[in-house]
C-alpha positions in Angstrom: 1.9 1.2 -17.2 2.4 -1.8 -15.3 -0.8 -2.6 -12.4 -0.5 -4.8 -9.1 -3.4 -5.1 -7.2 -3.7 -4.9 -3.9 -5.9 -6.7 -1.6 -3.3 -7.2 1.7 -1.4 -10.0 0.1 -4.5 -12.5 0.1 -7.4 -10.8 -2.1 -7.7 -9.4 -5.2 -7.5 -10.4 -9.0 -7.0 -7.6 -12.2 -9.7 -8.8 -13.8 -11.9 -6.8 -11.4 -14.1 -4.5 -13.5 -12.3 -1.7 -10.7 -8.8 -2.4 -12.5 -10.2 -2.2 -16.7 -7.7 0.1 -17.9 -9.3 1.1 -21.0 -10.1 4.5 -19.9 -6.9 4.9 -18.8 -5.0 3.7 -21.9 -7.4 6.1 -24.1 -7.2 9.3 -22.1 -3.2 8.8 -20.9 -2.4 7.4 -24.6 -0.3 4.5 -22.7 -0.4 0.8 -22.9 -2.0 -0.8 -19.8 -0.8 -3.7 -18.6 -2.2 -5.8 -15.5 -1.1 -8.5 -14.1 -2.4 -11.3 -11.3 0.5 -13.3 -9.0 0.0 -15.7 -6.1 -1.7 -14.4 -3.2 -2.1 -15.9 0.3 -0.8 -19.2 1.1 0.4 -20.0 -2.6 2.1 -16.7 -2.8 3.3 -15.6 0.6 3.7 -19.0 2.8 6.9 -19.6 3.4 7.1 -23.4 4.1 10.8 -24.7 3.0 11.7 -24.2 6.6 9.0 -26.2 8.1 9.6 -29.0 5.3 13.1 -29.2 5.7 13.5 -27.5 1.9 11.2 -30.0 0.5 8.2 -27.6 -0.2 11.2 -24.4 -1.4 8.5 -22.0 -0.9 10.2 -18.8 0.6 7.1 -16.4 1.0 8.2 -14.5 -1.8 6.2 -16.6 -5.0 4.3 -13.8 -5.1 7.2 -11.4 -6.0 8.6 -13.9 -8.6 5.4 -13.7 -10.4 5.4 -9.8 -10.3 9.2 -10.6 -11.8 8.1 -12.3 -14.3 5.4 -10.6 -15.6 7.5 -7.5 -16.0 10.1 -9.7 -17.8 7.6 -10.1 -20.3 6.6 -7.0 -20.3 10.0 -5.8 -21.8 10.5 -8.6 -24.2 6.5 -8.3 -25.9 5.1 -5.1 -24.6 6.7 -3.1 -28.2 4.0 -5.7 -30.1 1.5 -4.0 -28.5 2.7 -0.7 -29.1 4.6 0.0 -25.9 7.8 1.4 -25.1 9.9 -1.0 -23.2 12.0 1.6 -22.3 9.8 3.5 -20.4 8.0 1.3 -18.0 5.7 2.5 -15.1 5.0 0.1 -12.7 1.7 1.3 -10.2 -0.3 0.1 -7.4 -2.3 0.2 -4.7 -1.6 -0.9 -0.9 -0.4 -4.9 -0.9 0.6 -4.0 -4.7 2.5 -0.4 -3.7 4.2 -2.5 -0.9 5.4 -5.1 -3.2 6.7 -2.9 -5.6 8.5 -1.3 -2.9 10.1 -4.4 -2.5 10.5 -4.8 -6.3 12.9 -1.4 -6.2 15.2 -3.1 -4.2 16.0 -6.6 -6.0 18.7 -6.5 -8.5 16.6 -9.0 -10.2 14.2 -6.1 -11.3 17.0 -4.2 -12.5 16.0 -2.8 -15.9 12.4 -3.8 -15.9 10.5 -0.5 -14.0 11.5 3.1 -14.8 9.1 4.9 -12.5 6.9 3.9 -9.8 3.8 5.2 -8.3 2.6 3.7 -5.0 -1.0 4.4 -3.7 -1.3 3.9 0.2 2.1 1.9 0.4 5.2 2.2 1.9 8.7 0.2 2.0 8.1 -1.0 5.5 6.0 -4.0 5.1 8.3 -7.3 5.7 8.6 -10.2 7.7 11.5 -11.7 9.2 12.2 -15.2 8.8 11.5 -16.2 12.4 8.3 -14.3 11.6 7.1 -16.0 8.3 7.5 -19.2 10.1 5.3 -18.5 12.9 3.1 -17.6 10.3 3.4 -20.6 8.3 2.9 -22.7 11.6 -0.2 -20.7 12.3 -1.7 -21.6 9.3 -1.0 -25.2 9.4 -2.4 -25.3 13.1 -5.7 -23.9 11.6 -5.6 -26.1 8.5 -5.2 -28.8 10.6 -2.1 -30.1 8.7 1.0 -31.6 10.0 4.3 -30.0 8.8 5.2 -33.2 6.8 5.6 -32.5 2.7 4.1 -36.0 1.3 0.7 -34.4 3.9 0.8 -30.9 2.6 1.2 -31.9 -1.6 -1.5 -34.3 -0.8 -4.1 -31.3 0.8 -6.6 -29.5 -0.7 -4.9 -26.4 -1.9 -8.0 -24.6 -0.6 -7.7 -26.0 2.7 -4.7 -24.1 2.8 -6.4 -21.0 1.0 -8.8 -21.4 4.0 -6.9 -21.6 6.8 -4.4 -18.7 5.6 -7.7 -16.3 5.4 -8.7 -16.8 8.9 -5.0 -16.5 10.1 -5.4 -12.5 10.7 -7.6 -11.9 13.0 -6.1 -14.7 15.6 -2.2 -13.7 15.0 -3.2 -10.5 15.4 -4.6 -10.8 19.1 -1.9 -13.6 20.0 1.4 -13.0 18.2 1.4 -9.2 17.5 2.2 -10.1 13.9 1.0 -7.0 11.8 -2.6 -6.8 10.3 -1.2 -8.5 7.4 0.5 -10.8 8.8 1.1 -13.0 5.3 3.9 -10.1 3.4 7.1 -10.2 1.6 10.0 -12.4 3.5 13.4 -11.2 4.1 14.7 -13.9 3.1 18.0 -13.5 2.2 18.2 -14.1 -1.4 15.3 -12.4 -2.9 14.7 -9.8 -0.5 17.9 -9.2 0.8 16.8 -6.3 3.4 14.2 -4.7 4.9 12.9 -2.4 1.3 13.0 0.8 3.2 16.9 0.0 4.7 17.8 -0.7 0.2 16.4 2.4 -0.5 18.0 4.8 1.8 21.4 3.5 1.4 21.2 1.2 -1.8 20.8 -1.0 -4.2 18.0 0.3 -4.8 17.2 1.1 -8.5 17.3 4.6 -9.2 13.6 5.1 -10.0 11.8 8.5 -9.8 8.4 7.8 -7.2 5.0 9.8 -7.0 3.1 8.5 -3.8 0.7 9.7 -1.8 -2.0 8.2 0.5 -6.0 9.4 1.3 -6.9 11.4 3.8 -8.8 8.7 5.7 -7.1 5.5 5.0 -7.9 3.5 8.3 -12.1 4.7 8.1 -12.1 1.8 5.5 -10.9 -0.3 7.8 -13.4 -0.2 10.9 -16.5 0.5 9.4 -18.2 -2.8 10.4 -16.7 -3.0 13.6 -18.8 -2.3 16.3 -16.1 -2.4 19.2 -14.2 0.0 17.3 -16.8 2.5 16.6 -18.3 2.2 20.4 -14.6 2.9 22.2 -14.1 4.8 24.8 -10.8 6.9 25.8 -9.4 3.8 27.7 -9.8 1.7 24.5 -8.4 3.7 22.4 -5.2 4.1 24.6 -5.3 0.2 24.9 -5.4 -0.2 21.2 -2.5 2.5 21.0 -0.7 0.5 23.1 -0.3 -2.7 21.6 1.5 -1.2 19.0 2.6 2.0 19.9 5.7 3.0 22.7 4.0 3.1 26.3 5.6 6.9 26.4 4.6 8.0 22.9 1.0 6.9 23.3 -0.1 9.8 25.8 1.6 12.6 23.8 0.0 11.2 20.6 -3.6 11.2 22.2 -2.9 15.2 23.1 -1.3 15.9 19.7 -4.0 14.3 17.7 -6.6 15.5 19.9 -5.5 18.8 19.0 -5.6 18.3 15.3 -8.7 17.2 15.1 -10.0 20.4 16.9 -8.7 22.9 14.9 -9.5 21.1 11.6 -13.3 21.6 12.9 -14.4 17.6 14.0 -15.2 16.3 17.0 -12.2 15.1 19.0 -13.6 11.5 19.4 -11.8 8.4 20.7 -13.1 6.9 17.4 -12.1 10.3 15.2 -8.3 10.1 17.0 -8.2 6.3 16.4 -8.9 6.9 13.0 -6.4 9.7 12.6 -3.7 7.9 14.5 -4.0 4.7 12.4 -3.7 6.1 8.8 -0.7 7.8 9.6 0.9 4.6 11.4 -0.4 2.2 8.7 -0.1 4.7 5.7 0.9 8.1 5.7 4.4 7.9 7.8 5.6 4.8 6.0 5.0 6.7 2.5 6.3 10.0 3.8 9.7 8.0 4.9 9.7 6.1 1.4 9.7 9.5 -0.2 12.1 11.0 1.7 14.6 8.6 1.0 14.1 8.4 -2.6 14.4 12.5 -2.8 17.7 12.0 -0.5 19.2 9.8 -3.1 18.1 12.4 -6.2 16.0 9.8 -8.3 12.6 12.4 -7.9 10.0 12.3 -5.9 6.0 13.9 -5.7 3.6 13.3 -3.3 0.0 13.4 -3.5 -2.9 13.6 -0.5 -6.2 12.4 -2.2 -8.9 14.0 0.0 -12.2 13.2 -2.2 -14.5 11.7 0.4 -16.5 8.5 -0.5 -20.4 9.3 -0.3 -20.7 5.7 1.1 -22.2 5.2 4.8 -23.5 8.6 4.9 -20.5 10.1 3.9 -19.0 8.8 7.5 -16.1 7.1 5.3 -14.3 10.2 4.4 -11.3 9.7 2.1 -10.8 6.5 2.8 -8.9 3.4 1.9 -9.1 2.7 -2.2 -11.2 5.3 -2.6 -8.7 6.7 -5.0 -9.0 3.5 -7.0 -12.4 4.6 -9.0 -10.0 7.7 -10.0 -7.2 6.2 -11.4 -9.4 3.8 -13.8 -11.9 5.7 -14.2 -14.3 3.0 -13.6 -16.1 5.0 -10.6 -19.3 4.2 -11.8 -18.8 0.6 -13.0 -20.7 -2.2 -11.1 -22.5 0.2 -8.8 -19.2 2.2 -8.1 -21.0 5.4 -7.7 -22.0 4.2 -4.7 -18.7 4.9 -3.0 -16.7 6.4 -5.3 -19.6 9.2 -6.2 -20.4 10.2 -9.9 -20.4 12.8 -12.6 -19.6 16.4 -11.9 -16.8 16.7 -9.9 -16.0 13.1 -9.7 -15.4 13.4 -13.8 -12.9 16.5 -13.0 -10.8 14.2 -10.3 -10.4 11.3 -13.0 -9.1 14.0 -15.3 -6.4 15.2 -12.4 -5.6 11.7 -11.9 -5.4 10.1 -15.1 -3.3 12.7 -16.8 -1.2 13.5 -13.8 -0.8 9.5 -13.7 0.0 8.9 -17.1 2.4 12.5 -17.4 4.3 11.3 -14.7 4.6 7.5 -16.6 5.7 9.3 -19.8 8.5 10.8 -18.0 7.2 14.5 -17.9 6.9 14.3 -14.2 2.9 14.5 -13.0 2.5 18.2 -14.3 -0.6 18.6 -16.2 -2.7 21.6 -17.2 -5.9 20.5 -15.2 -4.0 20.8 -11.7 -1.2 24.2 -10.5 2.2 23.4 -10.8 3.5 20.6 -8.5 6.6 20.8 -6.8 8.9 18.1 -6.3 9.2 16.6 -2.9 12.1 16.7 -0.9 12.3 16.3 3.1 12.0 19.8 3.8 9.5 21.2 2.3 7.4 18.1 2.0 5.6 19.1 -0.8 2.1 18.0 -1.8 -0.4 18.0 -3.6 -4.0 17.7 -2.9 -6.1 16.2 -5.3 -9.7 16.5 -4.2 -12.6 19.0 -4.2 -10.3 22.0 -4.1 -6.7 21.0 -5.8 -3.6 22.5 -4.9 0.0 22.0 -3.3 0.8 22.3 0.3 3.7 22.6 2.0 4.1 20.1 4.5 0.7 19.7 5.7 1.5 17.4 8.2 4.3 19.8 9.8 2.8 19.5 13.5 2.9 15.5 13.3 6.9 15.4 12.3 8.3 15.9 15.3 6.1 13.5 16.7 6.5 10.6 14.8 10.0 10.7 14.2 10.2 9.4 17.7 8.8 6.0 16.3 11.6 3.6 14.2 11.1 1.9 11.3 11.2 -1.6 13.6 7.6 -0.9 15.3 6.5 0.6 11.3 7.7 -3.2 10.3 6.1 -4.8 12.5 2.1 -3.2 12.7 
């Protein structure tokens, strides 16, 4: 079992005490492998453009490192006592979203046999008119000129710098995505969009478990104060920067709705919240999966709805909360304090960890700790929650389909 961190393309590094995959290895009897690749501006800058091809970097060096770590993984992981043949490659948000992009490359053919992706979809991708305005960006904020003898003469970190404070200002003034440093369609590595390859090929035929948490975007406000003080006009303001200026006003009363009858307040911020996973998260993964199922290679989904005890409890099941779970390192480095400890908590690693590692040994994620789960296909949308009370559920988003099937993949692409 392969790991790529996430960390949106710019954070992140597998030694993290989060990402020891001892526990794993032991209770899964697998090999764990993971692995760290460029992030940022040394892994996702594409700059041969601006250069003129003398600095060749595409935007993709982080992808070639995922490459060639996996390369090695099939020609030294049978030292170690695992079976080349029967490589799982997981991850978590940026990392599910590259290897997303990693089932579409030819280059990759051979060297991943299943895939899980935790709160990632095949939608994440710039353009190359798009990585360039990103690449000028930073430059603008490094305060570098676009001249190669200038830019292998800087500070890398100056570039490190100016690449982390790039977000927040392309978001508000280029309506770039809130990652705005991603994979690059650029032709030769990435040869299309990864959601276009795996609908209607080449994409590797590689069963997929995915799933998302119930709260993904909580994670992503919780220190902003504009965000948690909105009003009904912000939120529709928000909605529509990204959002179709039609769909916005039947989204509002659709999601206003849900949150009623699932018992919470009905709350600009609650809606927002709601909204957002699904735009960010849930849609892109519930797409991903229907296309694999449509081309046979197997698909499961999961919804993790353990809620973080963090903030109050205010965080629900949010972003990489699910992360504690699948390592089993929930109470590592003060851990407990968002991921919760003990009791249940020891019960959801369980579910996780041998669903996780069932699935890697081919066995699909049945397990005797959790009821049978189904496969997922576009109809019934089967899926199982892993949480307090475990069980499958057919289609539980049923009342959102119609919905967001209104929205292409273009605006997806683009947030």
């Amino acid at each position: 079992m392969v790991w790529i961190h996430g960390g949106g393309f710019t954070l992140g590094s597998s030694s993290q005490p989060l990402y020891d995959g001892g526990g794993l290895a032991r209770r899964g009897d697998v090999v764990v492998v993971t692995l760290n690749y460029r992030l940022g501006a040394l892994g996702f800058l594409r700059l041969a453009d601006l250069t003129g091809g003398r600095i060749p970097s595409t935007g993709n060096e982080g992808l070639l490192d995922q490459l060639a770590a996996l390369k090695w993984v099939q020609e030294n992981i049978a030292e170690f006592g695992g079976d080349p043949g029967r490589v799982t490659v997981f991850g978590e948000s940026a990392g599910a979203m590259c290897i997303a992009a990693l089932l579409v490359l030819p280059e990759s053919s051979g060297l991943m046999h299943r895939a899980i992706l935790q709160s990632g979809g095949a939608h994440t991708a710039h353009t190359v008119d798009e990585a360039n305005r990103a690449a000028e960006k930073v430059l603008e904020i490094a305060g570098l000129a676009a001249d190669p003898d200038v830019l292998l003469a800087a500070d890398p970190q100056t570039l490190v710098r100016a690449a982390g404070e790039l977000s927040p200002r392309i978001m508000r003034a280029e309506g770039m995505g809130w990652m705005p440093l991603r994979p690059v369609i650029d032709g030769r590595l990435v040869r299309k969009l990864p959601i276009d390859g795996i609908r209607n090929g080449p994409a590797h035929e590689v069963p997929v478990l995915g799933g998302t948490t119930r709260d993904e975007w909580r994670f992503m406000f919780i220190s902003n104060r504009s965000v948690r003080a909105m009003d009904l006009e912000g939120l529709q303001q928000r909605l529509l920067r990204v959002l179709p200026e039609d769909f916005v006003p039947r989204a509002i009363e659709t999601y206003r709705a849900k949150v009623s009858r699932e018992g919470a307040e009905p709350s600009p911020l609650n809606m927002y919240s709601e909204i957002f996973t699904d735009l960010a998260f849930r849609v892109p993964c519930e797409r991903l999966l229907d296309a694999v199922s449509a081309r046979g290679a197997g698909a499961f989904r999961y919804l993790f709805s353990w809620p973080s005890p963090a903030e109050g409890g205010t965080l629900g099941a949010c972003h990489a909360v699910d992360l504690g779970f699948t390592f089993g390192t929930n109470a590592v480095d003060g851990g407990e304090l968002f991921f919760g400890v003990g009791g249940e908590t020891d019960r959801i690693v369980e579910h996780v960890q041998e669903a996780w590692s069932a699935f890697a040994r081919g066995d699909g994620p049945n397990h005797p700790g959790l009821p049978l789960w189904s496969r997922y296909d576009s109809r019934s949308r089967a899926t199982m929650e892993i949480g307090a009370a475990p069980g499958m559920r057919d289609d539980p988003w049923r009342e959102l389909d119609d919905l967001w099937a209104e929205v292409p993949d273009e605006i997806l692409r683009r947030f």
